[in-house]
C-alpha positions as CSV (number, residue, x, y, z in Angstrom):
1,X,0.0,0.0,0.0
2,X,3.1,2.1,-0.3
3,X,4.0,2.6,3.4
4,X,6.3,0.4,5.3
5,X,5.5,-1.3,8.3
6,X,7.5,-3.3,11.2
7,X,7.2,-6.3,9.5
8,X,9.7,-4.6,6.7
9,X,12.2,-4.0,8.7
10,X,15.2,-6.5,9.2
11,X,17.9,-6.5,11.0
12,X,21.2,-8.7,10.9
13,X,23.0,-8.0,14.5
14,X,26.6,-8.0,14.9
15,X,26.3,-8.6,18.8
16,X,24.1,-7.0,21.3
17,X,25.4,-3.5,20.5
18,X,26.4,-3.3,17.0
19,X,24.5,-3.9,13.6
20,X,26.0,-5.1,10.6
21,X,23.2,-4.9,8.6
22,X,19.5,-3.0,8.6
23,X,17.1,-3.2,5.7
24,X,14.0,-1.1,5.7
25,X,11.7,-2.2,2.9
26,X,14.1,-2.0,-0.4
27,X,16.8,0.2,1.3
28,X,19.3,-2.0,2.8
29,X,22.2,-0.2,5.3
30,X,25.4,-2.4,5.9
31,X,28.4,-1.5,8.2
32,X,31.2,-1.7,6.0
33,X,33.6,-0.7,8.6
34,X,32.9,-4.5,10.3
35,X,31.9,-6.4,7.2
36,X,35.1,-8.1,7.3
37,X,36.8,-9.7,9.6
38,X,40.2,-8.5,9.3
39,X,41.1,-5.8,7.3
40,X,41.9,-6.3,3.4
41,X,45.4,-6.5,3.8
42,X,45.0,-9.4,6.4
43,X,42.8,-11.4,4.4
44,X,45.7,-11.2,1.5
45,X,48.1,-12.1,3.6
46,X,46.1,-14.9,4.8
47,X,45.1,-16.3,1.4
48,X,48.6,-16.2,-0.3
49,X,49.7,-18.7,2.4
50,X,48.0,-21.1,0.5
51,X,49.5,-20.3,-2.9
52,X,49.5,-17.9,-5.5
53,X,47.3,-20.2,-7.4
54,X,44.0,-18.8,-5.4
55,X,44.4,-16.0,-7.0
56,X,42.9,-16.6,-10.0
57,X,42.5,-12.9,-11.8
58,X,45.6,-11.6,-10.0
59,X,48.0,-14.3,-11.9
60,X,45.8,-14.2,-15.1
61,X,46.4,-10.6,-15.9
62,X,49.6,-10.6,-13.8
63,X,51.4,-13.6,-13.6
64,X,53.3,-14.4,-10.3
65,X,54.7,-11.5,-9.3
66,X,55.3,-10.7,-5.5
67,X,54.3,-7.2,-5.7
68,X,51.0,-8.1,-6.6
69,X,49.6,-9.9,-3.6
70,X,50.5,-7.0,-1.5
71,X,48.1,-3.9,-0.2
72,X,49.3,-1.1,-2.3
73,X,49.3,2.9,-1.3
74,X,47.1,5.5,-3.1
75,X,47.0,8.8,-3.5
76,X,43.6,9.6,-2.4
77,X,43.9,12.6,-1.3
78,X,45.9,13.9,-4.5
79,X,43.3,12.7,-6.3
80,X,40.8,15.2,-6.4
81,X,38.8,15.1,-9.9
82,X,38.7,12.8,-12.7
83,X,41.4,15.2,-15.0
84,X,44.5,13.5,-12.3
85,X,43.6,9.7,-14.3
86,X,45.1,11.8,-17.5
87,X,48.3,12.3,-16.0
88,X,51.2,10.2,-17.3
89,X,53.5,10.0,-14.6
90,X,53.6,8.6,-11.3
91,X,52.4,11.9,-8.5
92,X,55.9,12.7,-6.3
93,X,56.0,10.8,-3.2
94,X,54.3,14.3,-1.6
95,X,51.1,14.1,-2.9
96,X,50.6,10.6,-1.2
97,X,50.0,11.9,2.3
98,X,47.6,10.6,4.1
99,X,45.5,13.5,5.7
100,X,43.5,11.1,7.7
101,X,46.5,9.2,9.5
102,X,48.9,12.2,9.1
103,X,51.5,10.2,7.9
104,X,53.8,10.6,4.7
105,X,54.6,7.8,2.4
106,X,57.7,6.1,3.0
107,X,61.3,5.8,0.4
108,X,60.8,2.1,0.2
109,X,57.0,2.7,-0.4
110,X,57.4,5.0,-2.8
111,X,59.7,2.5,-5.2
112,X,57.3,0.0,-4.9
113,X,54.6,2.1,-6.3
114,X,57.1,3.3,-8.9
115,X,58.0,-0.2,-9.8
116,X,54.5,-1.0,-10.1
């Protein structure tokens, strides 16, 4: 009839205090922040214990390459419209400070983003 009523309304607890999901009708709210968990990087880590082989995508555009089962950096903050993606060359190490850790990127870092 084009309102929502209780019975729309689900809820996926996390544990008595925390949600990871809420859906309201057709509008669904998840909490990214614990959808995983371990972060990204961990879950790499994890998974490349058992062999490079797991990664099916990664080694069929990539091949085996170390550098490629490991969290990268990213200039997010540099990166502030679409016209930056029409640059040729790799932003100075500068522009990959992270604003919301307040922490530069460091000379080893750095080469492994340039190598990549």
């Amino acid at each position: 009839m084009g309102q929502t009523a209780y019975a729309d309304v689900n809820v996926i607890p996390l544990n008595a205090e925390r949600n990871l999901q809420l859906r309201i009708g057709n509008l669904v709210f998840t909490d990214s922040c614990q959808f995983l968990a371990s972060s990204l990087d961990n879950l790499v880590k994890t998974l490349k214990k058992s062999g490079p082989d797991r990664f099916v995508h990664t080694t069929g555009y990539f091949g085996n390459a170390e550098e490629y089962f490991e969290k990268g950096c990213y200039p997010y903050d540099y990166m502030i419209d679409e016209t930056k993606f029409d640059e040729t060359a790799l932003p100075l190490k500068e522009s990959f400070f992270n604003k919301l850790t307040n922490e530069h990127l460091s000379d080893d870092q750095y080469e492994r983003e340039k190598n990549i």
